[in-house]
C-alpha positions as CSV (number, residue, x, y, z in Angstrom):
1,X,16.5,49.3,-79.6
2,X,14.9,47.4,-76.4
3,X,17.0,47.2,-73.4
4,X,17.1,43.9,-72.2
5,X,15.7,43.4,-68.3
6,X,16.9,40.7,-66.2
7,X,13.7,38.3,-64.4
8,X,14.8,36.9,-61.0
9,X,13.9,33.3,-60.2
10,X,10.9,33.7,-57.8
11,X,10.2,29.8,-56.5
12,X,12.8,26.9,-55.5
13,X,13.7,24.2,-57.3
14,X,12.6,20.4,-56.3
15,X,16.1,19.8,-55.4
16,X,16.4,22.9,-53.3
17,X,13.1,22.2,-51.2
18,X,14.4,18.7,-50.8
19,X,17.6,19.8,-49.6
20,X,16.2,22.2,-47.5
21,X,13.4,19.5,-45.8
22,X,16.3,17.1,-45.3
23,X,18.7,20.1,-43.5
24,X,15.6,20.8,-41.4
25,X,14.7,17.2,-40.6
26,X,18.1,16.8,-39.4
27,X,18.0,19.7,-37.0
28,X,15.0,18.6,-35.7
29,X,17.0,14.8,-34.8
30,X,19.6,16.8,-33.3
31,X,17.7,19.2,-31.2
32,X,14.5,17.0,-30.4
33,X,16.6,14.8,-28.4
34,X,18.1,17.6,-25.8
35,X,14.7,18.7,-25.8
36,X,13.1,16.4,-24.3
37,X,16.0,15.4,-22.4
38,X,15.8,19.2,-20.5
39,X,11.9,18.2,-19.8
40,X,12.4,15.3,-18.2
41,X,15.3,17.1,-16.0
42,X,13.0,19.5,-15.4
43,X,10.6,17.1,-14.5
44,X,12.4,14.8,-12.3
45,X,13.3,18.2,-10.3
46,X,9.2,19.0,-9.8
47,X,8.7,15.6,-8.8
48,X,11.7,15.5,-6.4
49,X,9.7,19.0,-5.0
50,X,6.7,17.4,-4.6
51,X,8.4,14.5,-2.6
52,X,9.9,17.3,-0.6
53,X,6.6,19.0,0.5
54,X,5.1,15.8,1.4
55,X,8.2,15.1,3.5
56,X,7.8,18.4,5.5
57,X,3.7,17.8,5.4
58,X,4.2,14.5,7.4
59,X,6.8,16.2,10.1
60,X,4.5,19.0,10.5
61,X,1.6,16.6,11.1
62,X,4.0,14.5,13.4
63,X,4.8,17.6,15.3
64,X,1.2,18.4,15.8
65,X,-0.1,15.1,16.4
66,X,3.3,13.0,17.7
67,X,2.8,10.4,15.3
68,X,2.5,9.5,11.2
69,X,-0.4,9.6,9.4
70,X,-2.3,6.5,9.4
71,X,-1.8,4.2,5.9
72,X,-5.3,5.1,5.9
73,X,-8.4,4.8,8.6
74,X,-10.0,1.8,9.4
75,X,-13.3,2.0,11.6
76,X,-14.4,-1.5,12.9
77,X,-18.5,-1.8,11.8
78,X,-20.4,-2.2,14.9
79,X,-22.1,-5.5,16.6
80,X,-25.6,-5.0,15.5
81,X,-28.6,-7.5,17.7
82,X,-29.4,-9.2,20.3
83,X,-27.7,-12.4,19.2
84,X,-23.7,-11.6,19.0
85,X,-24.6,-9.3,15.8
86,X,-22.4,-9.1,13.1
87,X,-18.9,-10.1,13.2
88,X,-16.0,-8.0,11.2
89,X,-14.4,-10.2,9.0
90,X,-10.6,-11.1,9.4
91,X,-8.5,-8.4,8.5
92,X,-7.8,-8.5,4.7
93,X,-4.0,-9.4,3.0
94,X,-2.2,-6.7,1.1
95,X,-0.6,-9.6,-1.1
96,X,-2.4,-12.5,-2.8
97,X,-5.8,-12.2,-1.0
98,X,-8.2,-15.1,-1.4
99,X,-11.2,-13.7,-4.0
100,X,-13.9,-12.9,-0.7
101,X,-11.5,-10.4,0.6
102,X,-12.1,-8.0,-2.3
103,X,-15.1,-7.0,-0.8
104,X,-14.5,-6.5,3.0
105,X,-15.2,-3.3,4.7
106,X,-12.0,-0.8,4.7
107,X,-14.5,2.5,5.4
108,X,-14.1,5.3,6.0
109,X,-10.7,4.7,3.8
110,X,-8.9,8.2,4.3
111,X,-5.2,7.6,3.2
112,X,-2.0,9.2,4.3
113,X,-2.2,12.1,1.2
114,X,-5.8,13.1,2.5
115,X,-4.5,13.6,6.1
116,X,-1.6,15.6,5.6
117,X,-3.5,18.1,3.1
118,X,-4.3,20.9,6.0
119,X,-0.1,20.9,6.3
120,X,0.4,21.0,2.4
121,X,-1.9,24.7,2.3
122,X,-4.7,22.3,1.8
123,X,-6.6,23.4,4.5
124,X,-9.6,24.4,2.5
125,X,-9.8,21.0,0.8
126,X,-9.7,19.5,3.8
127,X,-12.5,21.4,5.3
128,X,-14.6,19.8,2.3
129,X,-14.3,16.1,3.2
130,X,-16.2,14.5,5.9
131,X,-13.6,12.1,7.2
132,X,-16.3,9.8,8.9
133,X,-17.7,9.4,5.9
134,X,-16.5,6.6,3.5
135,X,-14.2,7.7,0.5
136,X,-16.6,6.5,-2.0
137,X,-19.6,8.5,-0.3
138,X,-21.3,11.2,-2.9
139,X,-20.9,14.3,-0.3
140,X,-17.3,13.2,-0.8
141,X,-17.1,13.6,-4.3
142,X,-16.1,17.0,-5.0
143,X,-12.8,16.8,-2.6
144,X,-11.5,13.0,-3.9
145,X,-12.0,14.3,-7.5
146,X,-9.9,17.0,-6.8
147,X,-6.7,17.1,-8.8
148,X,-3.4,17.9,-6.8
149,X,-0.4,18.8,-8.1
150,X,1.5,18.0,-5.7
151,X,0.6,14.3,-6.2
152,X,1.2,14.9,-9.7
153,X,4.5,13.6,-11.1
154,X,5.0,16.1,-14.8
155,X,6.3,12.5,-16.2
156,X,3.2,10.4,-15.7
157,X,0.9,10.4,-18.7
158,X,-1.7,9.1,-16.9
159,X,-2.5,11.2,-13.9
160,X,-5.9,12.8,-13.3
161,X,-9.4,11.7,-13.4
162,X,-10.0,8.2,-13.3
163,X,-12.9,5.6,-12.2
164,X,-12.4,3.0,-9.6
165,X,-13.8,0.0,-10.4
166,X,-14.4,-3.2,-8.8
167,X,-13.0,-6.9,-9.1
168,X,-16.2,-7.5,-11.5
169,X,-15.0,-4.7,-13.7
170,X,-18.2,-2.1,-12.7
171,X,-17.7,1.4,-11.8
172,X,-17.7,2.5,-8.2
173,X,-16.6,6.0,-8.3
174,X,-14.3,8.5,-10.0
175,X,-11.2,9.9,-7.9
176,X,-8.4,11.9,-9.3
177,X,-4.8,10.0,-9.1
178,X,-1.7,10.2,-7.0
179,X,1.7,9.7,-8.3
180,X,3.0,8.2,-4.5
181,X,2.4,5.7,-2.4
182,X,2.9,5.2,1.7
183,X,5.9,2.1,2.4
184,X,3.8,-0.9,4.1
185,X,6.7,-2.5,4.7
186,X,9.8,-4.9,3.2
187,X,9.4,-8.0,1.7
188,X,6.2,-8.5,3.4
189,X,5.1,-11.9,3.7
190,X,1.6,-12.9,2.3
191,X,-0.1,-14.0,5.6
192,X,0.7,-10.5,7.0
193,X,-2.2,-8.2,8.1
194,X,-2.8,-4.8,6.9
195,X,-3.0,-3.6,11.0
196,X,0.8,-5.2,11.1
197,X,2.7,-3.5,8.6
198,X,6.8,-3.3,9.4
199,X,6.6,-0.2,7.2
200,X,6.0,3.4,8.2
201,X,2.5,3.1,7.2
202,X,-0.3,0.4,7.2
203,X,-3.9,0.4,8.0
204,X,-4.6,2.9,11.4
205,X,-0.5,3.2,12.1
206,X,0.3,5.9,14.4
207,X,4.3,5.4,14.3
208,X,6.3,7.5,15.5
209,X,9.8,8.9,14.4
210,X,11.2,7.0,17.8
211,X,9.7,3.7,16.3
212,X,12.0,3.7,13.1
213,X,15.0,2.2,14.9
214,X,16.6,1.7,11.4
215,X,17.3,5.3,11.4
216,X,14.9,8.0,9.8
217,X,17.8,8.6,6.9
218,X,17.7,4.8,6.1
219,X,13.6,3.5,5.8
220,X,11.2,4.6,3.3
221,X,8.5,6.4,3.8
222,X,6.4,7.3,0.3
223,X,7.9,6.3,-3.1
224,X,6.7,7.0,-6.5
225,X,3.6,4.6,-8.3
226,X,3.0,6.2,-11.2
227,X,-0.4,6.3,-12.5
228,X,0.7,5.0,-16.2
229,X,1.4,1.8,-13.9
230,X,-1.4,1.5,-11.7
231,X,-4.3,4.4,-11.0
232,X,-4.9,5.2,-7.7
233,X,-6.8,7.3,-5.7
234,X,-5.2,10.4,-3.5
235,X,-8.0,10.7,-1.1
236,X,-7.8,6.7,0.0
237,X,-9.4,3.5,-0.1
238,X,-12.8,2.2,-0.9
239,X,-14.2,-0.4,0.0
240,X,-15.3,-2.7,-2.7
241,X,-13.0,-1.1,-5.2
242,X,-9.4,-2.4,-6.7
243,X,-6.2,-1.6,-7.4
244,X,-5.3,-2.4,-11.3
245,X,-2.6,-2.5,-13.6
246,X,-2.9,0.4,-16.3
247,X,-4.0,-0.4,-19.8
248,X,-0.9,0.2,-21.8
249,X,1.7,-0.4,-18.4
250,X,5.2,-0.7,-19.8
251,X,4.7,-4.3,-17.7
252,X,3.9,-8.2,-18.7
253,X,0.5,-8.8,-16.9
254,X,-2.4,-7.4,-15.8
255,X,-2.9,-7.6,-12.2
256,X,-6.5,-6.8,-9.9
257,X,-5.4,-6.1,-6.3
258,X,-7.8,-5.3,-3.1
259,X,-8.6,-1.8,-2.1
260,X,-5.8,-1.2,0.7
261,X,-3.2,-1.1,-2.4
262,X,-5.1,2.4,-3.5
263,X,-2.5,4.0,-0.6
264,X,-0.1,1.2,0.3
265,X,2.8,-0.1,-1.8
266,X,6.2,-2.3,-0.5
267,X,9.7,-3.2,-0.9
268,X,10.6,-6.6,-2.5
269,X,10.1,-7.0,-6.1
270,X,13.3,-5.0,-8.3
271,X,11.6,-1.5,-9.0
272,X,10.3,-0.9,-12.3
273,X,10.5,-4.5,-13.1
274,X,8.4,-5.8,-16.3
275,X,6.8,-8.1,-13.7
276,X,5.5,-5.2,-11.9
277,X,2.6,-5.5,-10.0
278,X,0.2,-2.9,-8.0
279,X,1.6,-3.5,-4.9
280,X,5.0,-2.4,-6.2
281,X,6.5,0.9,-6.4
282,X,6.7,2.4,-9.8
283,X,8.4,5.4,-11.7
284,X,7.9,7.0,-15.2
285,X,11.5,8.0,-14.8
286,X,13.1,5.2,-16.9
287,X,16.1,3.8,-14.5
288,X,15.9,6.1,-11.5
289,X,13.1,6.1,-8.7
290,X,12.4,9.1,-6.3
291,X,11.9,7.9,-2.8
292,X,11.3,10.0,0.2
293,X,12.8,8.8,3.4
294,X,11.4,9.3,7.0
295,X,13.7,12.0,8.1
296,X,12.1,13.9,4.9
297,X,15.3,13.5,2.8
298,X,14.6,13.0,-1.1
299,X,17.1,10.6,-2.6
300,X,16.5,8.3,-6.0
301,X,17.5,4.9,-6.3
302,X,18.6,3.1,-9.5
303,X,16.5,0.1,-10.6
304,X,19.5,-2.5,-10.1
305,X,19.2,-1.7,-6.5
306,X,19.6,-5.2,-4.8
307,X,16.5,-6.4,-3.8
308,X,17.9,-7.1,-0.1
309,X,18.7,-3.7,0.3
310,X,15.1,-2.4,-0.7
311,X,13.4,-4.7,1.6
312,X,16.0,-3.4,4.6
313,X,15.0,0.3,3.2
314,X,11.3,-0.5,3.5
315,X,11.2,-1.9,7.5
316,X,11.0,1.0,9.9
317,X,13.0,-1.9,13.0
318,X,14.3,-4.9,11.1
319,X,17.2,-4.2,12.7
320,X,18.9,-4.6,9.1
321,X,22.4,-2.5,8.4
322,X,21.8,-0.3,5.4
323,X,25.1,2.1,4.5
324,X,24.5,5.1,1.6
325,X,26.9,2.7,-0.3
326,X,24.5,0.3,-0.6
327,X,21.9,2.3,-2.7
């Protein structure tokens, strides 16, 4: 007489792999979301640091020097001839510039983030770049494509390399990005020139902490423009080349803007607003901007922030009341 032996099932049915794909899709939904939500904590917390180290990188530089960094450095070209020689043209318009002024001279260009690098344990970098030198200039090349983290918001997807192009869409030269951008001002009007600024920073500034009579804890200094909003160079400006609105920006138009907007942003339009422009400060963040403020405090401010507010935070001596309630 054969004993009878007992076979195991050795596979899953279709209803058990079902069940089993729909139990694991649904831990997926419920973990995916905290996930990501932890990341972009994190994030906002590196980018918040990296606000912080350029905070202390522009007192140090103040301490040494007894000013700000410049927005970024302007030389005046030279009279050439016998005859009066060639005059500069008029200083070029940060907001709605006519078409010629895309392609006046702004050389050598260096903006605020390549002056403060030997204060950020740059030094090195620093040592690389020929500052006389126009941005744009190939001996300059190694040092402007340089990628800095700490210009580097984790958040932004589209940080790194990138080529600056000019107003007829041709390459000029590639530069790696930066996340921030130096406060020209608050609801700057369009006539304003770039050597006027009531910011912190504009073209060849030297202000100093005594010249913010709003108060240090109330005016802007650097506030986030994310690349996935508008590329722009670290090491400056360049002559010839433009400021443009991201393929893809989460915004309604695509904007071309002069070369002093590569370092130079202001205070007027609601941030993060669909209407967006170059000019205009910027953060992958969703609702919440990082700003760092002239006494090298790091504070955020939501996107309902009144408008009036932001331009009061953006003058260094409006003379405009602005309480921590306010923001």
């Amino acid at each position: 007489m054969h004993a009878h032996r007992s076979v195991g099932r050795q596979a899953f049915t279709l209803i058990e792999l079902l069940v089993v794909i729909a139990i694991i899709g649904t831990l997926v939904g419920l973990v995916l979301p905290a996930v990501q939500k932890a990341r972009e904590a994190a994030n906002r917390v590196d980018c918040k640091n990296n606000l912080k180290q350029i905070g202390i990188a522009l007192h140090l530089y103040h301490d040494s020097e007894d000013y700000l960094p410049a927005g970024y450095l302007y030389t005046k070209p030279k009279k050439t001839g016998s005859g009066g020689g060639t005059q500069t043209p008029a200083p070029m318009i940060l907001r709605r510039p006519p078409p010629t002024s895309f392609g006046e001279p702004q050389d050598p260009g260096w903006g605020w983030a390549a002056l403060l690098l030997p204060y950020l344990e740059q030094a090195p970098l620093a040592q690389q770049i020929d500052y006389t030198l126009p941005v744009a200039a190939p001996s300059n090349a190694t040092a402007r494509t340089t990628v800095l983290p700490v210009y580097t918001c984790p958040s932004d997807r589209e940080t790194g390399l990138f080529t600056v192009q000019t107003t007829a869409n041709q390459p000029l030269a590639q530069a790696a990005t930066n996340c921030y951008a130096a406060c020209f001002g608050g609801g700057v009007a369009p006539a304003t020139k770039l050597d006027q600024g009531n910011g912190v920073f504009f073209r060849n500034s030297r202000v100093r902490l005594a010249d913010i009579t709003d108060g240090t804890s109330s005016t802007i200094a650097v506030g986030e423009r994310a690349a996935l909003f508008t590329q722009t160079p670290w090491a400056g400006v360049m002559t010839g080349g433009t400021a443009r609105t991201t393929p893809g920006a989460p915004v309604y138009s695509a904007i071309v803007e002069p070369a002093p907007v590569m370092t130079l942003a202001y205070c007027k339009r609601p941030l993060n607003s669909r209407l967006a422009e170059p000019y205009d400060f910027f953060s992958p963040h969703g609702t919440v901007i990082h700003f760092l403020f002239a006494d090298g405090s790091v504070r955020p401010l939501d996107t309902d922030v009144d408008s009036a507010v932001l331009i009061a935070l953006g003058t260094r001596a409006g003379g405009e009341a602005v309480s921590g309630t306010d923001y």
